[in-house]
N, C-alpha and C positions, 0 to 999 in steps of 0.2 A: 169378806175373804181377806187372811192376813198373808202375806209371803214374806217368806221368810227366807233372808240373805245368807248363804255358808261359803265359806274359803274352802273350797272340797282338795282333797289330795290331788291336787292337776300339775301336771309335769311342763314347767313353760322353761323356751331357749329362751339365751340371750338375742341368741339370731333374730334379724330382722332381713326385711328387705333394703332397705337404705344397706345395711355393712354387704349381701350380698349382691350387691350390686356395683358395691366399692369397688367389687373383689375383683370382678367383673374387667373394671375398668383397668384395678392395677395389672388384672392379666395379658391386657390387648396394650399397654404401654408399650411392652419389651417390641411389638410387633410393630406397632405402628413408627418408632425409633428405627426398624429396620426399614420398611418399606421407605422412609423419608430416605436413608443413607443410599437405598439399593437404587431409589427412582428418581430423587435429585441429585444427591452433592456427588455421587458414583457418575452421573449425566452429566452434570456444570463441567466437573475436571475432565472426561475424558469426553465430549463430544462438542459439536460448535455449537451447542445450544448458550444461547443467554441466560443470565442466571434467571431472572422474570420467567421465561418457558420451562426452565427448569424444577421452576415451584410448584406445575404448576398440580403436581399428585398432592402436594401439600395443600395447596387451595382449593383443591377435590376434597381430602377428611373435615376442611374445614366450614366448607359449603354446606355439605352435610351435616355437619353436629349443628351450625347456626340454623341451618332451615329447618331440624327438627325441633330446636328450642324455640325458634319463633313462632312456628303451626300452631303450639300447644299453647302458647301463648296467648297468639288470636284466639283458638277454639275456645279455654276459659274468660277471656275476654268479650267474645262477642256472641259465643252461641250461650254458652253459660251463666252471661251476665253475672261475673262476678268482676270486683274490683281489678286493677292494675299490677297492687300490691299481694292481691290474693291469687290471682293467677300467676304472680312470679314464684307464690310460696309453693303455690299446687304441683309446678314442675319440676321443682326443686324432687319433691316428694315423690312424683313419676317418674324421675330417670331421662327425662326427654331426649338426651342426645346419643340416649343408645342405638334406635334406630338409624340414623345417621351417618353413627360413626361408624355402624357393621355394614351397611350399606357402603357406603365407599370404599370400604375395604374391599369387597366383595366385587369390583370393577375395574376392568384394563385401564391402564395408565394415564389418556389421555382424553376421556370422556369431556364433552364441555362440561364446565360448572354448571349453565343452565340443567343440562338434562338431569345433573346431580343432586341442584335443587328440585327439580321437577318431582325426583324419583323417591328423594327425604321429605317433602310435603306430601304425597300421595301413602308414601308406609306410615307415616307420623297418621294423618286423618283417617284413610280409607282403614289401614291397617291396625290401628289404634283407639283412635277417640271413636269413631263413629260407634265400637263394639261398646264404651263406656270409659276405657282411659284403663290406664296401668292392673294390670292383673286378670282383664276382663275379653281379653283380645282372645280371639279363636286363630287366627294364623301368626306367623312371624312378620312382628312390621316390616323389619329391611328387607323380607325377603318379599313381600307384597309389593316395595318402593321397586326391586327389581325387577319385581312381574312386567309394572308398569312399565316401566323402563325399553322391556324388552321387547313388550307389545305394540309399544308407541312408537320408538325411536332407536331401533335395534341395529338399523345401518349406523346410526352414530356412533355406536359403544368402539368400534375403531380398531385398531392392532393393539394387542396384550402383550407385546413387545415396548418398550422404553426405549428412548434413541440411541444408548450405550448397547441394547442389545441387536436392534436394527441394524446398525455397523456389525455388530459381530456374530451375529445368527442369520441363518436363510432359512423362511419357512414359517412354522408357526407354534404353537404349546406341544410342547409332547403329545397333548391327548389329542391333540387337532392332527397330528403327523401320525398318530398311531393310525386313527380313523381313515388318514387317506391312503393309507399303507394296505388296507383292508383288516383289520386289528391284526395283522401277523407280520414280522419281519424278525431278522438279527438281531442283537444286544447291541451290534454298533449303527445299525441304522433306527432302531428306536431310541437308541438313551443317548449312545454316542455322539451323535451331534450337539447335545446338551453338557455333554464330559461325563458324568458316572451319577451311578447313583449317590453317591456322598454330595453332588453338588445341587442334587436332587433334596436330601435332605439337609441342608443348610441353605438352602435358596437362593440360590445363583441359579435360575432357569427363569422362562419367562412365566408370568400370570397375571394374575388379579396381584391389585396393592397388597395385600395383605394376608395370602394364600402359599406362596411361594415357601417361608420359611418353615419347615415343618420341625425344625428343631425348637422352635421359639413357642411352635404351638404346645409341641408336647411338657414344653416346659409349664407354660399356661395351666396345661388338663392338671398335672398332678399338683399344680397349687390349688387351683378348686378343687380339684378331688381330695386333698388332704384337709382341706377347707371347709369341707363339704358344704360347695358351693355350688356344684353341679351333680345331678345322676350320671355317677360315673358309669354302670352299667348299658347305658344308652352310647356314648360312643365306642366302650371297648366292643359291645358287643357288633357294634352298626361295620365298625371297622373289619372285625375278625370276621363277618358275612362274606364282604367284599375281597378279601385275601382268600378264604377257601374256597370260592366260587371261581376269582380268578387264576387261583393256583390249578384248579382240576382243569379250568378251561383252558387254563397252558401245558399241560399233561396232556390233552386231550392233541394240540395241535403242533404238538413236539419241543415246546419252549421247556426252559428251568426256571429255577426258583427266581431270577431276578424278575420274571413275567410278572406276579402279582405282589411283586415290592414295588413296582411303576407304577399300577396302579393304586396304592395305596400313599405312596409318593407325589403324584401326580394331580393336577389339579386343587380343587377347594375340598376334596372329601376330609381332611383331618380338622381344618377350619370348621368345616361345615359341620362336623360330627362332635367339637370340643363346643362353640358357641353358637352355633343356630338349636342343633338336634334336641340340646339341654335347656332350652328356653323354657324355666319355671311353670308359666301359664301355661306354655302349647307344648307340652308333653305330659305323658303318664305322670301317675303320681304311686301306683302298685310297683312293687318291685317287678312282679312279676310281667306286668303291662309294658316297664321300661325293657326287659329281654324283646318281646314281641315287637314292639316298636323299633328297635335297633335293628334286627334280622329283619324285618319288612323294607326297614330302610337301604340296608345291605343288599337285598335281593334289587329294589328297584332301580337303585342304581347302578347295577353291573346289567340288568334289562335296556336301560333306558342309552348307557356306554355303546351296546354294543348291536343295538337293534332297531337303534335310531338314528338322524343323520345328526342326533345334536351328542357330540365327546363328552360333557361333562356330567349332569345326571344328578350334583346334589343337591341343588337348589332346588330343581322340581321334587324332586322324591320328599324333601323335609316337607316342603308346604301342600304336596299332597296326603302326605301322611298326619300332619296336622289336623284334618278334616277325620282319622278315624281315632283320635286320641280317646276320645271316651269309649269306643268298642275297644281298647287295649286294655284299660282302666276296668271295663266290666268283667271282660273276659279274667282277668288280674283277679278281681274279689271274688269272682267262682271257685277258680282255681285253688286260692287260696285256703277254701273250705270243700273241695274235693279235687285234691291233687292227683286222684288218680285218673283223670281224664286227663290230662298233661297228655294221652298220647294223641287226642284227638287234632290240637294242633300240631304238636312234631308229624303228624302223617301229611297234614294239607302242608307243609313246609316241604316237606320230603317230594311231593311232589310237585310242586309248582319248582324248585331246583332241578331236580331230575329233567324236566319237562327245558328250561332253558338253559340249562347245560348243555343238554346233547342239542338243541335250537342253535345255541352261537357256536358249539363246534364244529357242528355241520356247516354252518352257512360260511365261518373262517375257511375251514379246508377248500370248501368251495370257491373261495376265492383265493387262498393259495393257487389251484390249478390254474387259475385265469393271471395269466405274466400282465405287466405292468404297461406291454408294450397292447396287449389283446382288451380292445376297449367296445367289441359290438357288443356287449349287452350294457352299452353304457352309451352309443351314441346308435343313431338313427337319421341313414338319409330318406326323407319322406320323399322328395323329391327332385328329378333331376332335368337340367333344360339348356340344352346345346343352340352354341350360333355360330357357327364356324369353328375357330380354333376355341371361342371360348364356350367353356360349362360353368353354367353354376348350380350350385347344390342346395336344396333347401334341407337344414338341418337340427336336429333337435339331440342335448346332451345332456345327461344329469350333473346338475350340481348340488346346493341344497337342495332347490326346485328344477327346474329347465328350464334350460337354455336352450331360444330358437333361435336360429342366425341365415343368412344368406350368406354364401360363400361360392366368391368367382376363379375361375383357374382359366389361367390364358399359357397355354403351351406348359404343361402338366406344373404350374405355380403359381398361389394362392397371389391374389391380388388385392384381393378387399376380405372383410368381413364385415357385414353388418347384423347385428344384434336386432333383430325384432320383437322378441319376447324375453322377458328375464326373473320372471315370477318365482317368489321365493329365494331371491338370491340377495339376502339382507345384506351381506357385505361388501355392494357391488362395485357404491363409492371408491373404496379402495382401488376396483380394478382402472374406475377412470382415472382416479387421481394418478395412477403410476403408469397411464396408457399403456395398459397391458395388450387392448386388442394389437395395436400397432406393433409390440414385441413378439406377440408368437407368432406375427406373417412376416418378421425381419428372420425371424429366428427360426424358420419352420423348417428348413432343414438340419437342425440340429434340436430339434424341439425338445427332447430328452432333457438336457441339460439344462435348461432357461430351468431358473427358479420359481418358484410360488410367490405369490403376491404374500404378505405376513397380514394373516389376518384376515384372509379370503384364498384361503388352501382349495376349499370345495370349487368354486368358479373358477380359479385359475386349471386347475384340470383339467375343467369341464369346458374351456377355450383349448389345452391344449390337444386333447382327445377329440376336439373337432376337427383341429388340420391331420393328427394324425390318420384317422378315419377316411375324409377328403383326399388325403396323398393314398393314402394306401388303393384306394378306388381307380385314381388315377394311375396308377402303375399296372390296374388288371388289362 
């Protein structure tokens, strides 16, 4: 049998992985340049931090991009058994510090570096090599290093506040104060304490390293989108899901147009949506797959905001959508060769919207009618046990999870609290470290006003709405 070699008519770029990957990089420069200005040298000058603490967001990126070059390192080196100098070449070749670097990004201020290396060797190996190394991966490494992260050591992750902002904010992320607001309030108690949406989009608010700047992001997208270095389709359309979804659902609960410019402003969704959503490997590769992908992602995230107790929503939606990328991809190639089923999915879309629009507007109004001060369906006394002048209450309150506590009153005023169960209240640390119980039984007559712990919004509440509850018993 002979075969026979032909140079056939074949269309090849000059693109490569190595240049789109460059691009990549030169795009998270301008960001990670901000994040340094916003999270140290903004801190060193205007707080009493030392400069050593004040690096120390810098020694987070850095932790990171090292521990994912090392992982991959070992991995060629020891599971691979390949040479010293060949596993340096092979990384070069994979990218190794991408996971890393978007990882650290993607985390509050003040995480130790352990957990940071923890979280960039777990996305480098579990998220990477084990699948077979660069290209080969089914989910997003950094965003696998977070999972871990979040599953393991989730009380560590800390306040998303910076110590420049800690002086000068009460409270916690927009999306953290929107959620305990009930998703509903004023223009100036949702943004305003932030300053405007303008400071929203230049990133002077609190968050993740690398989340905050949405002006640096956008600038980002249209360099790989004109690049074309990323599926631009995948974040405009991921984005434009979550703006009409939360435009209707602020139509729906009386708000205006700035209601789903916050959301949209807010948190990691434009990060998440320019360099997670468009990760080469774990997304479509059909045009038509990348619309479907983007609107699923839009949907789950405005689901997961406002119907769950966790605000932020895009991290899980990306790595869960990860998992149907080939059903978006299939559906893509059908489509492709019989477009006139195109309505079969715009009807399941139409409905699964319909379905959680009028869900969250319902359940918003609903908590509208319930004032700030009106907390029984949010605290519960199970139990009650008198001895003369004093009662104590056995009590349970929601926070993330519940909070159960024993609470004493000697002549109608709270004396103790003791915390007996505290399950599911991952940030609780905070509340020890700033002895918060001791605050709202100094402060329990004026409980209203005592602020939130930054960074455990949900437990602090859920401590305050116990004495509220408690007093208010007492006065029947």
């Amino acid at each position: 049998m002979k075969f026979i070699k032909e140079n056939g008519p074949h269309i090849k770029s000059d693109d490569n992985s190595s240049k789109i990957m460059t691009r990549v990089l030169i795009a998270l420069i301008p960001i990670v340049c901000y994040a340094i200005f916003k999270n140290t040298i903004l801190v060193y000058f205007f707080t009493s931090q030392s400069f050593f603490s004040s690096l120390h967001p810098l020694f987070m990126i850095i932790t990171g991009v090292c521990v994912s070059l090392v992982s991959e390192v070992l991995w060629f080196k020891f599971v691979l058994k390949k040479s010293f100098n060949n596993s340096i070449k092979e990384t070069k070749k994979s990218f190794s510090i991408i996971p890393g670097l978007l990882l650290s990004l993607v985390l509050p201020t003040n995480v130790p570096l352990w957990v940071v290396a923890f979280g960039a060797f777990c996305g480098t190996i579990v998220g990477k090599m084990l699948y077979g190394g660069f290209g080969q991966n089914v989910f997003n490494p950094a965003l696998i290093g977070y999972l871990f992260i979040s599953v393991s050591y989730n009380s560590l992750l800390g306040s998303p506040l910076n110590a420049y902002e800690l002086d000068a904010l009460a409270g916690a992320t927009p999306l953290t104060n929107l959620t305990s607001l009930g998703y509903y309030g004023v223009y100036d108690s949702v943004v305003g304490s932030y300053g405007s949406l303008l400071n929203f989009f230049t990133g002077t608010i609190p968050g993740a390293i690398g989340e905050v700047s949405k002006l640096l992001i956008l600038v980002g997208f249209l360099y790989l989108a004109i690049t074309k270095t990323i599926k631009w389709r995948i974040p405009i359309t991921y984005i434009l899901t979550v703006f009409i979804l939360t435009a209707i659902i602020g139509y729906g609960i009386g708000l205006g147009l700035w209601y789903p410019l916050f959301h949209v402003l807010s948190g990691g969704l434009l990060f998440g949506a320019v360099f997670m959503a468009t990760d080469p490997v774990t997304s479509p590769v059909t045009q038509i797959g990348q619309v479907l992908h983007g609107i699923s992602l839009g949907i789950l995230t405005v689901a997961i905001r406002f119907l769950t107790p966790y605000p932020e929503g895009v991290m899980t939606s990306i790595l869960f959508m990860n998992m149907l990328v080939p059903l978006f991809d299939k559906i893509g190639v059908k489509l492709k060769y019989a477009f006139k089923k195109i309505y079969i999915p715009i009807i399941i879309y139409l409905i699964l919207v319909v379905v959680l629009v009028l869900t969250i507007i319902s359940n918003v109004n609903n908590s509208k009618n319930n004032t700030v001060d009106d907390v029984g369906n949010k605290v519960t006394i199970t139990e009650t046990k008198k001895d003369g002048n004093k009662t104590t209450y056995i009590v349970t309150s929601k926070g993330w999870g519940v909070i159960k506590a024993e609470v004493e009153v000697v002549d109608k005023e709270i004396k103790s609290i003791i915390v007996t169960d505290k399950t599911g209240e991952t940030q609780w640390s905070e509340i020890e470290k700033e002895n918060y119980i001791y605050k709202v039984i100094t402060n329990q007559k004026d409980i209203n006003n005592l602020d939130a712990v930054s960074g455990s919004t949900f437990s602090s509440n859920a401590l305050k709405n116990i004495v509220k509850k408690v007093l208010s018993e007492e006065l029947k």
